[in-house]
N, C-alpha and C positions, 0 to 999 in steps of 0.2 A: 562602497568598500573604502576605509581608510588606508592612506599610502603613508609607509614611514620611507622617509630616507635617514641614512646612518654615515654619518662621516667624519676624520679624525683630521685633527689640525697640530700644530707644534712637531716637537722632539718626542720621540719612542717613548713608551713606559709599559714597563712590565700588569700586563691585567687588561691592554686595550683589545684583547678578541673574545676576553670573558663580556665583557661588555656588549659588544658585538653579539654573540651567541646570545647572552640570555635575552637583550632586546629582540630577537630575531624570534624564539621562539616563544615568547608570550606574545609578542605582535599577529605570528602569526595563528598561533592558537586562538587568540581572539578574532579571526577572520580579517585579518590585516593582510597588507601586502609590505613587502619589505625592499629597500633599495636600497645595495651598497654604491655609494656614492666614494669613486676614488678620487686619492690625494686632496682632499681637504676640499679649501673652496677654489684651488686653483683654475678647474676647465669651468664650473659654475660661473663665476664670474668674469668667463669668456664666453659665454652663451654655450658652450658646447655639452652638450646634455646626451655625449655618446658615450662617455666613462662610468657605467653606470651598469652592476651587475642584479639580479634580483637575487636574494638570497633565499634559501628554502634550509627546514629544521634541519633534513638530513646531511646538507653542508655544512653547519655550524656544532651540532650537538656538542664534537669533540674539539672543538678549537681554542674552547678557553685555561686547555692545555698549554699553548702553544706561546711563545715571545713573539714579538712583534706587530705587526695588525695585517690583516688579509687585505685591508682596504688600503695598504699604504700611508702617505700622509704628506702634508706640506705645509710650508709658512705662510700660503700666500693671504693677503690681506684684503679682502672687499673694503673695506672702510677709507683704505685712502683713497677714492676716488669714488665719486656719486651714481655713476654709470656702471663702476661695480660692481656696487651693491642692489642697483638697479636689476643688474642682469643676474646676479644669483636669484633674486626671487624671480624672476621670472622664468630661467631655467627651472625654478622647482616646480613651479605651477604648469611648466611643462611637462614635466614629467610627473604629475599627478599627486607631488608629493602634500601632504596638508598636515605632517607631523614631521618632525626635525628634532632629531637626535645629535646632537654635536659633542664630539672627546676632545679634549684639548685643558690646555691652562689656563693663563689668563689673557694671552691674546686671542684665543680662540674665545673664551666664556667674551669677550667686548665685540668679538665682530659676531657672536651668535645670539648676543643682547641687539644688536645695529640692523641683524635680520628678522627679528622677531618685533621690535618697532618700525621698520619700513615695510612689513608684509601687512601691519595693520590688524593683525587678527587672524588674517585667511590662513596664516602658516601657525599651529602651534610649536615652539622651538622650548626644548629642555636640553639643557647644558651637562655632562659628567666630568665634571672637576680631576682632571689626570698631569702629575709630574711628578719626574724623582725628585723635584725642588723642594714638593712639599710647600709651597709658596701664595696658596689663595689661600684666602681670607674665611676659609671653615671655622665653626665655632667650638668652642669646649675642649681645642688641641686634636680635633678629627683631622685624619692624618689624606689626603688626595692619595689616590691609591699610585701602586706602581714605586710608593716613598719606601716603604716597610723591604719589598724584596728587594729596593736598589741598595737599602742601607743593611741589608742581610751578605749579599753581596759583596759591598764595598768594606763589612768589614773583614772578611775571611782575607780580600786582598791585602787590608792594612796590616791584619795580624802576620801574614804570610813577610813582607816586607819588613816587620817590626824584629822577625827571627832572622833575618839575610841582615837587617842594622845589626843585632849584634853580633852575628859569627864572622859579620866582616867588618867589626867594630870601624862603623864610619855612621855617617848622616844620613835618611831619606827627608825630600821633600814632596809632597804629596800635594798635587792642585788637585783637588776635588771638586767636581763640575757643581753649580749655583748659583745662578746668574746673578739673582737679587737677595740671597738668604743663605745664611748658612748651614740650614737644618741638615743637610746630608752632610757635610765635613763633619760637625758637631755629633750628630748620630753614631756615624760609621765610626769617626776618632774617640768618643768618651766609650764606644763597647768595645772597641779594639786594645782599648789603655795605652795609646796613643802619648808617646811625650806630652806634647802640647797642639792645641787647636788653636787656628787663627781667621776669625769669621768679620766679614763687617761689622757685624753687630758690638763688639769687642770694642770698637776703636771711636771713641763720638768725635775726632777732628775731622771738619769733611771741608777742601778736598784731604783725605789722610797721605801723608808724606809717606814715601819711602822707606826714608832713615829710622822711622819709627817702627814699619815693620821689621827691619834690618835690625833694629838694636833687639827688637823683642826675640829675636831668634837666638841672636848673640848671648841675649841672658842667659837662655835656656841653655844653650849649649857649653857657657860657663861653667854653671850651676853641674851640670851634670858632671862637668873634669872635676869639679869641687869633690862629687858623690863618686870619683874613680870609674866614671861611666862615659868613657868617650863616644858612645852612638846614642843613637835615639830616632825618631821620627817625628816631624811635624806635619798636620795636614793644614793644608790654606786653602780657604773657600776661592772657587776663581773669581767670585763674587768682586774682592780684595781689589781688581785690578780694575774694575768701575767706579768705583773713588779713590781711585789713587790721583795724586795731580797728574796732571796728562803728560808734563816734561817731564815728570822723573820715570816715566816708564817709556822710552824710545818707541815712539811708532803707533804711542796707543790713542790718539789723537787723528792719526790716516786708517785707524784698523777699518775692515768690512765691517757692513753693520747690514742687518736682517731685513725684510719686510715689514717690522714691525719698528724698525727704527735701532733697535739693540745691537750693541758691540757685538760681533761672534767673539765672545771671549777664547774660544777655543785656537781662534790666529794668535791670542797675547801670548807669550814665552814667559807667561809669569813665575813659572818653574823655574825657568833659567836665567832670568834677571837674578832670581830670587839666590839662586844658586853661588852666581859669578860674584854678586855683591857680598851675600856674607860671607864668601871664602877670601874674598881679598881684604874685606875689612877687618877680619879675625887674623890675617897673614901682616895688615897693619903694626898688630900688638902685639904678635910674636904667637899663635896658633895657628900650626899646620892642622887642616882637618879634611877629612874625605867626603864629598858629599856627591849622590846620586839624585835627579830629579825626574819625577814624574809624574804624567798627568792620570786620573779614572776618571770616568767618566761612560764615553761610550760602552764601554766593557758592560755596562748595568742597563742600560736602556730597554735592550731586546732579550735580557734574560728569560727564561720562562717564571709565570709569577710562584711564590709562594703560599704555603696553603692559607695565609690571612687574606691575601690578593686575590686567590681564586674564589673565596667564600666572598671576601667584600664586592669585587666588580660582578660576580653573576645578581646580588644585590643590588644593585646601584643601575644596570642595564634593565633588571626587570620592573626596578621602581620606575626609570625613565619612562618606561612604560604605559605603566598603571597611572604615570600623575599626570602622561599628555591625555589617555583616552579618558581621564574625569574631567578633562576640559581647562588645568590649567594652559596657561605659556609663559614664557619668557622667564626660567625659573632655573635655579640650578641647584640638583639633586644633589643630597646630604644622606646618610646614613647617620640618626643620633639615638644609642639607646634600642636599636635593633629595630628601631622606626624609621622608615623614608620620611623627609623632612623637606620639600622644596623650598628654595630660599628667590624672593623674586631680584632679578639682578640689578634692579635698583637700590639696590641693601648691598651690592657687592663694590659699588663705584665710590673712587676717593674724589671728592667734594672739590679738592684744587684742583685736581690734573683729570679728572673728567675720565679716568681710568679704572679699570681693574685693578682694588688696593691690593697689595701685595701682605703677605704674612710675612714676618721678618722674626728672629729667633727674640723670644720676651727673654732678656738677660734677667730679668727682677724672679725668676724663679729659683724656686730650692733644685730645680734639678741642673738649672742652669749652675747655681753656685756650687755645687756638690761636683760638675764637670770642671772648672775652674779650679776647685778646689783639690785636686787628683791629679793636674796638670802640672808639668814644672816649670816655671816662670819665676826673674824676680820682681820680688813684690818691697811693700815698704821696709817690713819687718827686714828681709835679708839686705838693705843697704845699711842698716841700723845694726848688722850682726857683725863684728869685728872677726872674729876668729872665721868668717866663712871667707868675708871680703878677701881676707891672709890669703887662704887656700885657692880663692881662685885667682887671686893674682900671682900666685906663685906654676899659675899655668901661661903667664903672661908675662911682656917687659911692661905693663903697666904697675904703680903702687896703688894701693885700696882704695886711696882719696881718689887719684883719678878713675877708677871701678865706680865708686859712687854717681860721681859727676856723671860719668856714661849712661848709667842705665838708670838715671833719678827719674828721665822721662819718659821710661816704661813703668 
């Protein structure tokens, strides 16, 4: 009899117990055995192999209803140390298991590529690609699940904040969770119609300054006194504060950082740097402006998924499935074209850093430009516009000339 075990790695996303579920009962309808393996590979790679429920169809049927994951989850990381990953696989073979289902990102899809060549064959491991980052390396714009209801989500929030900016004609700043990408700012912001989005991808100075995003807000918010519209909303990837220089963001330099080596961006205040600086540098040039900050994020994580989540993870769970018991491994499941598609995770690793590449928002698209394009920012053309420059300097103790000089290097 084949043993699956099932377990979830990383931050929450909407669709990990559809997954759950449908692995569970085609496993078991094929004469499988099933093992919810909790909180990731935490107790695994402390040899403790008591965290471990069996799951049966009649537990699961309705779960992939539900937010959250029944198994729990964690950061923890087998790969940094050789006796960790040692003792995951040998917990597994302890407990019988000889098929490996792993949920996770991309620090989970590299430590479940690190278990699937240290077990050598004896363990088949298939990986389901899960963030609201939207952030692995899928092909043809295939979206990781858990992305779609975070960004369904996150935009009802921004639209909801977009009508409080203007009945209390002031500012919102929106940090939008993203560690490495901006796909959920950019998502959630361009269907929300969103003043302006500000993603890494946006900005090629690395490390990116401050004052550059500072000025970039500043235009915007120019522009708009120009258009008699003293509110708006910005969302900013929190991404933003991982290449920011380390001195211009206090603190960001001693922040915590994860098991997997990553800033908890969620300790940066990038909300509130972002805040305090551009209200005292627009209080510089003579604009009083009100501004609100805050962060989304968790709010979307553990939502219950949407019906594209529900249809795609019961998909992507049962394929897991199907592609361990024809005897793949070390592979990670794809939905392309209404076809399970495994991709082997040697195809998933970036060549320098020996990592899980990351997907980072392609700017060279028409949709990217068309979001850009909808956004209000100044660009070349408005420093080259005399009669605007007037206007917004007459929101200001600055003259046009100096408007120009300011914002030429946005």
């Amino acid at each position: 009899m084949a043993t699956f075990g099932i377990l979830v790695g990383g931050g929450p996303a909407p669709g990990i117990n559809g997954v759950i579920g449908a692995a569970t009962i085609l496993a078991r309808r094929s004469g499988a055995r099933v093992l919810g393996l909790f909180q990731g590979f935490q107790w695994l790679m402390q040899g403790d192999i008591q965290r471990v429920r069996e799951l049966r169809i009649e537990e699961v049927s309705r779960i992939h209803l539900l937010g959250g994951s029944i198994l729990q989850t964690s950061r923890a990381n087998p790969t940094r140390r050789a006796e960790h990953l040692d003792a995951v696989v040998k917990s597994l073979e302890a407990l019988g298991v000889d098929h490996l289902i792993t949920i996770g990102g991309d620090d989970t899809a590299f430590s479940a590529g690190a278990v699937a060549e240290r077990a050598g064959g004896r363990i088949r491991v298939a990986h389901v690609p899960k963030t609201i980052d939207n952030d692995l390396p899928l092909p043809g714009g295939i979206p990781t699940f858990g992305f779609e209801t975070a960004r369904a989500k996150a935009t009802e929030l921004v639209t909801h904040l977009m009508e409080d900016a203007r009945t209390t004609q002031r500012w919102f700043l929106v940090v939008m969770m993203g560690r490495a990408a901006g796909h959920l700012a950019l998502g959630a912001g361009k269907a929300a119609g969103a003043t302006l989005c500000l993603i890494p991808e946006d900005f090629g100075e690395r490390p990116l300054r401050l004052t550059t995003v500072v000025r970039t807000l500043e235009g915007a918010i120019l522009k708009r006194l120009a258009q008699r519209r003293p509110y708006g909303l910005a969302v900013v990837a929190e991404g933003i504060a991982e290449v920011l220089e380390p001195s211009d963001l206090d603190g960001l330099e001693n922040v915590a950082r994860d098991e997997h080596g990553h800033p908890r961006l969620s300790e940066v205040p990038l909300g509130r740097v972002l805040k305090d600086r551009v209200q005292a540098s627009l209080a510089d040039i003579g604009v009083d402006m009100k501004f609100v900050d805050k962060d989304i994020g968790y709010e979307l994580r553990c939502a219950a998924p949407n019906a594209f989540d529900l249809d795609y993870t019961r998909d992507l769970g049962a394929g897991a499935v199907r592609v361990l018991l024809s005897g793949e491994s070390g592979v990670l499941i794809t939905r392309q074209q209404g076809a399970i598609v495994p991709i082997p995770f040697s195809e998933l690793m970036d060549a320098k850093t020996g990592r899980t590449r990351v997907r980072t928002v392609d700017t060279g698209t028409a949709s990217h430009a068309n979001a850009r394009a909808l956004q209000v920012r100044i660009d070349a053309g408005d420093l080259d516009d005399i009669e605007l420059l007037r206007e917004m300097a007459s929101h200001t103790n600055l003259p046009p000339d100096a408007l120009r000089a300011r914002y030429g290097m946005v």
